[in-house]
Structures are given as C-alpha cells and as structure tokens.
N, C-alpha and C positions, 0 to 999 in steps of 0.2 A: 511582509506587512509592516514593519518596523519602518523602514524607510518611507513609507506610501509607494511602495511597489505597485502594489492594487488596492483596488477597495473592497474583495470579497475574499477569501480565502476556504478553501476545504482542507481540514488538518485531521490528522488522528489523534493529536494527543490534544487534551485541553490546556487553549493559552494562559498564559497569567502574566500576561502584560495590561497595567492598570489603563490605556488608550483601547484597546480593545472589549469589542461584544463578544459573546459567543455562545450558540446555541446549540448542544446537541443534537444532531437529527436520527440516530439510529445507529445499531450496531449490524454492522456486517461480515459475513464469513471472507474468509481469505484464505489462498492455498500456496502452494510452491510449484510454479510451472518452466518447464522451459523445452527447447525445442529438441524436434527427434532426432538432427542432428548433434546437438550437445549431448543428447544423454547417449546414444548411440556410442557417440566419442568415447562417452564417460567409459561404459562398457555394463552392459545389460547381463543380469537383473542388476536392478538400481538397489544398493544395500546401502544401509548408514554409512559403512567404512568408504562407500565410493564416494557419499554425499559428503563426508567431511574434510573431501583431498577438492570438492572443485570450487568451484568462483561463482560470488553470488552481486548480484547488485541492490543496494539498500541506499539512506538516505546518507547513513554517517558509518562509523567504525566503532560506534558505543554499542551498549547494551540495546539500547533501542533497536537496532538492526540484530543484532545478536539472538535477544531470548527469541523470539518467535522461533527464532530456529530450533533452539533447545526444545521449546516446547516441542516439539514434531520429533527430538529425538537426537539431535545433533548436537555436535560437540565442535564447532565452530570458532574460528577466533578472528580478530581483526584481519589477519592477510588473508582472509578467504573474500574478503569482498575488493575485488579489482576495479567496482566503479563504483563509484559514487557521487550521487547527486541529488540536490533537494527538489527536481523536479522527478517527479511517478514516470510521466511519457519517457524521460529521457532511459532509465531505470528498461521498461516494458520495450521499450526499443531493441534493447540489448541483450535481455533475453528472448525475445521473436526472431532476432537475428542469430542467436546463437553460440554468444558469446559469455553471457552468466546466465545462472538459474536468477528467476526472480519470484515476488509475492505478487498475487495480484485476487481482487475479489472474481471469487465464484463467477458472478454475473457476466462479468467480462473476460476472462480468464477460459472458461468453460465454449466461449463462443468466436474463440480466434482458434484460426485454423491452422498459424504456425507454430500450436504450441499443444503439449500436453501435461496430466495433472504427472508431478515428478511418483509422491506418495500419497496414488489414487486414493488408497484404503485407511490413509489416515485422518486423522478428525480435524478439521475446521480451527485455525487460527478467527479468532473474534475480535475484529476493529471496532472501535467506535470511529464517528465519524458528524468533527464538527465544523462547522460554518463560521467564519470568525469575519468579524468588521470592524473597521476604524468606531468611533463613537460616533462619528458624523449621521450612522445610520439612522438614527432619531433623527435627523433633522433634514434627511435629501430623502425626497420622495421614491428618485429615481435607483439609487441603490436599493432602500426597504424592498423595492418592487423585487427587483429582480434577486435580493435575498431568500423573500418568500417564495417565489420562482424555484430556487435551487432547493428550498427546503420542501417544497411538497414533491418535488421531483425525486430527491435523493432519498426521503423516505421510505420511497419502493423498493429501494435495494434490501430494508434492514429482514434482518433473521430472526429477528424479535419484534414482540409490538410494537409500537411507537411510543415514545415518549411524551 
C-alpha cells in the first residue's frame, strides 16, 4: 500500500501509517491446515514434536508468523518457515500443494478439499481483519463503493459480533 500498489487492502494487523484509513471489520477464527500428503509424509499421529521438525509458510520470519504457532502449542523458529511471502494465495498455494503447513481461516480452510485441519481438536487462532485505504477514500466515490462492498462482505466471516 505504501507505494500505491492498490487502493484497498485486507491486513491483519492494524496499520499505522499516517496516509492510511483503516477500518476493522471483524475477527475471525483461523487454523493450521495442510495436506494429506504432507502430513502423511510428516508421519502420523500428528504430535508437537513432529510439528516442530516441519515447514511452515507465513508472511515473514518474525514473531508475527511465529506466536500463532506457539499459541497452538509449538515451539517453532525462523528455519521452519521455507516460504515466505506477503501474499496469503501465494502462502495457501503451498500448502494445498503440499509443500508447507499453513494458517488459513475456518471459512475457507474447512471447505478446500486438498487439505485438512493439521490440530483438529485444537482451539481457534483469532485474526482480526482490517480494511486499509489510501486517504483518497474520502474523496473517490469509486473506491468508498467498493470498500463498503468488502466491508459488509467480509463481516460475515467474523466469530464475533461485529464491530
């Protein structure tokens, strides 16, 4: 967004660049999925100790990619994640194919059929999930539009009321 990349953005973390809007639209559940070939690989049952030896795909090699994971139970460090990218599809790619574990919301996670929940029986990682725009959005009709667009859209995903 920084460059004018785009003009709308979906982020999880909240921006704090002063050219930017940014609305929260809801928080949503999120799990660790990946495919039956990978975890097969890995070697079944699926234990922490086998989660902490394999390859994950996340945005970056900080904390940010990191705690979710801890939270779930793992003890994870930067060489476990083999790819990384700041696009999600590229990310989801990579785990449908087979190649890392990844995060991916419930919603969509739950309804791809190259993939399954890694640790079914564990509890729910909780995303927020914000909508970020240049400043310009006050003033082009045509982005507002399709912001509000995405925002009563993507509210349906949340786990929580709405904000």
């Amino acid at each position: 967004m920084g460059q004018r990349e785009a003009d709308i953005a979906i982020r999880n973390i909240q921006p704090t660049h002063p050219d930017l809007v940014a609305k929260k639209i809801c928080d949503v559940a999120a799990r660790l999925y990946g495919s039956k070939e990978y975890l097969d690989k890995l070697g079944r049952p699926i234990t922490v100790a086998k989660l902490n030896k394999a390859e994950f795909a996340g945005f970056n090699r900080s904390d940010e990619s990191i705690i979710p994971l801890c939270e779930l139970g793992l003890s994870v460090t930067q060489n476990n994640f083999s790819v990384v990218s700041e696009n999600h599809l590229v990310q989801w790619e990579n785990t449908k194919l087979g190649i890392t574990l990844g995060m991916m919301i419930e919603a969509v996670g739950d309804r791809e059929p190259l993939v399954e929940r890694v640790l079914p029986d564990s509890e729910v990682i909780i995303f927020p999930i914000w909508l970020v725009a240049h400043k310009q959005l006050k003033s082009s009709k045509r982005i507002r539009a399709v912001f509000d667009l995405l925002s009563d859209s993507l509210s349906e995903l949340s786990v929580v009321d709405p904000l």
